[in-house]
Residue, then its C-alpha position, 0 to 999 in steps of 0.5 A: x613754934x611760929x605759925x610761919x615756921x610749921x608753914x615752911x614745914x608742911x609744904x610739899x617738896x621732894x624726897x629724898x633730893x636727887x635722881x630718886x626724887x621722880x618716884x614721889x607721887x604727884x600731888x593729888x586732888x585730895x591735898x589741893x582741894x584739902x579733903x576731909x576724912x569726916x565725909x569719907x575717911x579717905x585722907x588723914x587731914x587735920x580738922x582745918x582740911x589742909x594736907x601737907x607733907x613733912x619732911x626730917x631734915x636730918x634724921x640723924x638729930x632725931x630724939x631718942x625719946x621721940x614717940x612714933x605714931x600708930x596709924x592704925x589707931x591714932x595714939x603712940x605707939x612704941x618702935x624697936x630699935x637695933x643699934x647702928x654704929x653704936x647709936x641705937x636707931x628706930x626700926x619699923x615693923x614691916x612683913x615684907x621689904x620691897x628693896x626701895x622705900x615703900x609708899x605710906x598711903x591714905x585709905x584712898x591709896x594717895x601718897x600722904x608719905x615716903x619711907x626710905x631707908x639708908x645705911x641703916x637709918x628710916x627716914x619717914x614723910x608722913x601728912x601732917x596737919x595744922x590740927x590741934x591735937x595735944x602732944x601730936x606735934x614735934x620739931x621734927x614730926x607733926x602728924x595728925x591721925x584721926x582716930x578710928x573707931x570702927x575695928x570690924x570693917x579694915x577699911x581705915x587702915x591697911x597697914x596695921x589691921x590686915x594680918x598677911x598683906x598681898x605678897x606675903x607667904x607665911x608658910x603652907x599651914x597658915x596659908x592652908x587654913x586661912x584660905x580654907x577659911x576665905x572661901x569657907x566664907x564665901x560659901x553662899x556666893x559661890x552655891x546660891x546662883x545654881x540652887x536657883x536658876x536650875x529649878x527655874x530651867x526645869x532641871x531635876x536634883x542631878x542636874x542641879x548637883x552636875x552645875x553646882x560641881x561645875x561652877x566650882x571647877x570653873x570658880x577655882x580656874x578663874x581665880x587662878x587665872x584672875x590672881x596670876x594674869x588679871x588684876x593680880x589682887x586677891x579676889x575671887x571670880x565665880x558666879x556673880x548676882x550681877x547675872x541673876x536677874x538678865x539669865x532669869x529673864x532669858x529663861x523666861x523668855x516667851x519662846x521657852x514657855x510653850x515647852x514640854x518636859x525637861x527643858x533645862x539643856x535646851x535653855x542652857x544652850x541659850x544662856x551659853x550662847x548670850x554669855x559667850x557673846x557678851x564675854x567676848x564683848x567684856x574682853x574687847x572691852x579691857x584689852x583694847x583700853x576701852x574700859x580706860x576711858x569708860x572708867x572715867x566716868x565711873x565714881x563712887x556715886x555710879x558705883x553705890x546704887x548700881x551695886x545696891x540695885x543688884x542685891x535690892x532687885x530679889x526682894x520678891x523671891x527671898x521671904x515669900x520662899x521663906x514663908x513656905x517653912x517659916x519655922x526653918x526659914x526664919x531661925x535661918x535668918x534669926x541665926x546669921x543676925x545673932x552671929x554676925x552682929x551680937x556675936x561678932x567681936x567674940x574670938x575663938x582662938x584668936x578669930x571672930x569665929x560667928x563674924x567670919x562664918x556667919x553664913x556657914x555655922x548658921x546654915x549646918x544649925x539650921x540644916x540640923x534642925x531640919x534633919x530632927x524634924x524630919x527623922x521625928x515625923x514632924x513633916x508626915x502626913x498620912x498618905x502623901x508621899x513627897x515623890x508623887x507629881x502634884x497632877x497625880x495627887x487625889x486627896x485634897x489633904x495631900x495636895x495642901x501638904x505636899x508644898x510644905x513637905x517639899x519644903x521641909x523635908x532634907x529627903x525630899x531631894x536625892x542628889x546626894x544619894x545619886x550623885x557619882x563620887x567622881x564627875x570631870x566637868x568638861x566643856x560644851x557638856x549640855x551641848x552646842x551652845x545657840x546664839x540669839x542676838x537678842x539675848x546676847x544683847x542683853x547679856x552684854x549690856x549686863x557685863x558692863x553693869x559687872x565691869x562697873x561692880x569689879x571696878x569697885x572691887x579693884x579700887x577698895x581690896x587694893x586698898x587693904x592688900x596693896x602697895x597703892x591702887x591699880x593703875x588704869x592699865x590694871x584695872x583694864x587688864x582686869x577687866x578683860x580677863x574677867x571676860x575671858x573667865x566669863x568665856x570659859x564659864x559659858x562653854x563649861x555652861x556655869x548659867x552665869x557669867x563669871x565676874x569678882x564677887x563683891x563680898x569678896x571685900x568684906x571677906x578680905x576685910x573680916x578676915x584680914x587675910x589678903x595674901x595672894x598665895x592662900x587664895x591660889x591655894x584655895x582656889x586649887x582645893x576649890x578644883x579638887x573638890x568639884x571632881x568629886x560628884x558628892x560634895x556637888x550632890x551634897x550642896x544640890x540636897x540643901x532644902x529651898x527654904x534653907x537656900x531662900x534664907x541665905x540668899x537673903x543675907x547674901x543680898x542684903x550683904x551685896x546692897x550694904x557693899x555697895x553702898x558703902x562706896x560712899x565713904x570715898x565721897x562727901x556722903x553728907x553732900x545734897x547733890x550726892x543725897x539727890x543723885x543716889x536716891x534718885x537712881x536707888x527709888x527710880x531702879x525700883x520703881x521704873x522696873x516695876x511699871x515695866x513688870x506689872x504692864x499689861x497683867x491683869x489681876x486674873x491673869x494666870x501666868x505659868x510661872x511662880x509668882x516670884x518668878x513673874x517680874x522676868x517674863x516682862x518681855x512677853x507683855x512690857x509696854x514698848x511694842x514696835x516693828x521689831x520683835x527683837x528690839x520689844x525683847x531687849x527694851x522690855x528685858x533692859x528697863x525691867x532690870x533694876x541696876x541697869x536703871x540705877x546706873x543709867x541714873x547715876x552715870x548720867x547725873x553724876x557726870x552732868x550735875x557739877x561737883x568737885x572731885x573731891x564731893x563725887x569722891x573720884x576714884x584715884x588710880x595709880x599713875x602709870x609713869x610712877x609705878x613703874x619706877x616703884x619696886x613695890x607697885x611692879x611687884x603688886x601687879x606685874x605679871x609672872x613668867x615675863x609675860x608682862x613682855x607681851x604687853x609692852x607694846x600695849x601701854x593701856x593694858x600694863x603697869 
């Protein structure tokens, strides 16, 4: 065929022609600037990068012997037919019909194609490319897929590779057990945060199993409330890392180190009041659009290192606690690798079993283990008793065991055995909370770090689940829901704001499950099981080193999600290269300098050494007038994400570049979704509250 011939064909035109002509999507950075998925994987292209749109001018002429590209592989791939009118007729496989043509989307949620069907007929428009590939073209159809070769990781297709999409509903079983199995996988997100925080408040095994119950009633109502009223994606809130390091800080504070006895109520009575602070500022946030134009200057770049920052910034804390049991911690760590690595393409039944449940099978192997070792006497030393405090230990023998039976040991907590079988969290249950401005400073700071964690999140779950991404109206609603979630965390006194868990992505993409309903479903079962006093004691009754080795795959698996928001920029690009190194090197070394000012060697500080880089706002090097000022400078620039992202969005948004190499977020345009079925039953709100926000245009569709 003449090159002049396909030239008229790729260009882009309207779609149906007529009145439905205003719901195609306008032409978006990624065609003008003929984008490359070699860098990214964001758009289908052909290798010379030109984007173009192809169009059947009468489908009705189409050839029976015409074959239908799979886009989920890149090869043919058979279609079924049903006869109309006596003329057999191509008919796609779809879960689920949304009653006006749906959009076919590149991994970026750009328009590439429309699908419209007529009296029976499918009309499709798909991106082509002037690429050579033998036997992809024909007269009436010339598309170019790149192959896909990762099958493990859904983030190249959505449509072929996720097994229920958002609004799918495939009964009460299926819902049941893959929702079971979402959050089954999302196991340690949802635990790890109060196993180590309330040690570190000075709160004993019952106050730790009272928290852990309370973080998953608090989990599962956030949820609920996120998927019907927030973004609306499948996304679970509860206890993010992002919190981790600012609340470590505060607990440290110099104030709370002269205290005496249990100290725990006291403290969280601060973290309540800097939280409730800061998620009334995250809510104000979104709901006044705010976070409409801060998004802009958020890209992959800024999104990459600030999230890598959070999981790299515990490197202190992991393996030296895994080192008090090594022969535990480090099978602990042993195990999660051989599952979720060597092990992860062998099915069960049809799922990837050691993939999906890395973390679980590996911590009940490893907890097991333990058990043995402890019902076998491997851990008794004469004379020493675990629940003897160290200050009353005579005998230096029992003093240099008594860490490693503390350690060790599956008895050496009774949370379990003394926890009630039912306890109702309620609001306020350690007290009024007390506002510190200094604190709450802090922490609000810190929600905008989260902010930007959730805008990842929304753009890259919405890819696999959704019709197209959120529109800025969206992600704003989002947003401020996520604050008001935090507001409820900080009166129920969870220690953390509540924020979307990133591996959240991970799991919808493992799973592939992101049907809206399982994760309701799951967020109920979540609400049931914290009324129940023992499964809280229960997870509070898992050994430190058991705890240290999963928080080490956790946060390895937070630095990974992080940095694989590159693949939506021109990854290979020195200007990004620079960018992302700079703000990865200087959020470790930055904090650093801060941490370690003004410690001498000799220093003996009254916390563990794991603990010391957060009593930074004692002894950093900014001393002015102000004390409360010394306490937010020192705590801020100590905080190794809040570097990274000061690094990335400045550079990122003063260094030039193309849309295209910074790989720009692309939302949905607010005008074209609401003309699109689809897009309003992806994210309108139920109930009609959606009426609420019509005279709110920066929080709606």
């Amino acid at each position: 065929m003449a090159s002049s011939d396909r030239n008229k064909r790729l260009r882009p035109g309207p779609w149906p022609p007529g009145p439905e002509s205003s719901a195609m999507p306008p032409s978006s950075w990624a065609k003008k600037t003929g984008f490359r998925p070699k860098f990214s994987g964001e758009t289908n292209a052909s290798d010379s990068g030109q984007i173009g749109i192809t169009t059947q001018q009468n489908p009705t002429r189409r050839k029976e012997s015409d074959p239908k590209l799979d886009l989920e592989v890149g090869r043919v791939k058979p279609s079924r037919q049903e006869k109309v009118n006596g003329e057999p007729v191509d008919k796609p496989v779809r879960k689920r019909s949304d009653g006006g043509g749906g959009v076919v989307k590149s991994t970026n949620g750009q328009a590439v194609g429309t699908t419209e069907t007529t009296m029976g007929t499918t009309t499709t428009t798909a991106a082509a490319a002037a690429g050579g590939r033998r036997g992809s073209r024909s007269e009436e159809a010339n598309v170019d897929v790149l192959p896909q070769t990762v099958d493990d990781d859904g983030f190249m297709s959505r449509h072929s590779h996720m097994k229920y999409e958002l609004r799918d509903t495939p009964g009460l079983v299926p819902i049941g057990l893959y929702g079971f199995q979402h959050y089954l996988s999302m196991l340690g997100s949802l635990i790890l945060i109060p196993l180590v925080i309330v040690p570190a408040m000075g709160g004993d095994y019952e106050d730790t199993s009272n928290v852990v119950s309370t973080v998953l009633f608090v989990s599962g109502v956030t949820t609920l409330l996120h998927t019907s009223f927030g973004s609306r994606l499948p996304l679970i809130q509860g206890p993010s890392f992002v919190y981790l390091a600012p609340a470590l800080a505060i607990i440290h504070s110099p104030e709370f180190l002269g205290l005496n006895g249990n100290n725990f109520k006291h403290i969280m009575k601060e973290l309540q009041g800097a939280i409730i602070i800061s998620s009334a500022f995250q809510a104000i946030l979104g709901y006044s659009g705010l976070m409409s134009v801060l998004v802009r200057l958020i890209n992959p770049v800024v999104v990459a290192p600030t999230v890598a920052a959070v999981g790299l910034s515990f490197y202190s804390y992991g393996f030296p606690q895994i080192g008090t049991c090594l022969e535990i911690g480090a099978v602990q760590i042993l195990l999660v690798i051989i599952f979720s690595l060597y092990l992860r393409k062998i099915s069960v039944l049809g799922h990837r079993v050691f993939l999906i449940y890395a973390v679980p099978l590996g911590l009940a192997i490893t907890w097991a283990v333990a058990f043995l070792l402890t019902a076998v006497g491997v851990y008794n030393y004469k004379g020493c008793d675990v629940n003897v405090p160290v200050s009353n230990i005579i005998s230096d023998h029992c003093r240099k065991s008594i860490s490693r039976m503390k350690h060790c040991r599956v008895d050496a907590s009774h949370a379990l055995r003394s926890a009630p079988w039912f306890r109702f969290p309620y609001p306020l249950q350690w007290g009024t909370p007390v506002f510190t401005w200094k604190m709450a400073l802090v922490m609000c700071v810190v929600s905008i770090i989260s902010s930007v964690d959730s805008v990842g999140s929304y753009h890259a779950s919405s890819l696999l689940v959704a019709s197209r991404p959120p529109t800025p109206g969206v992600l704003s609603r989002g947003i401020g829901l996520e604050g008001l979630c935090s507001l409820l965390a900080g009166l129920w006194g969870t220690g953390t704001g509540s924020a979307t868990l990133t591996e959240n992505v991970h799991t919808i993409a493992v799973t592939k499950m992101g049907s809206r309903r399982a994760i309701e479903l799951g967020a109920g079962v979540l609400i049931v099981l914290s009324l129940i006093g023992k499964v809280g004691g229960f997870i509070a009754s898992i050994p430190d080193v058991i705890v240290a080795g999963l928080l080490c795959f956790m946060w390895t698996m937070l630095t990974a999600l992080g940095l694989s928001n590159l693949r939506y920029s021109e990854a290979g690009s020195s200007r990004n290269i620079i960018i992302v190194g700079l703000s990865l090197f200087l959020s470790l070394s930055v904090p650093a300098y801060f941490q370690q000012y003004g410690i001498s060697p000799n220093s003996n500080l009254p916390v563990p050494s794991f603990f010391q880089p957060y009593v930074v706002a004692s002894h950093g090097p900014i001393h002015t007038n102000f004390g409360g000022l010394n306490y937010v400078l020192n705590t801020l620039l100590s905080l190794h994400m809040v570097i990274a992202f000061l690094v990335a969005v400045i550079l990122d948004n003063t260094v030039p570049g193309s849309q295209q190499e910074r790989g720009v977020y692309v939302w949905s345009d607010p005008e074209t979704a609401k003309r699109e079925p689809a897009v309003a039953k992806d994210y309108g709100l139920p109930f009609r509250v959606g009426k609420l926000f019509r005279w709110v245009k920066w929080v709606g569709l």
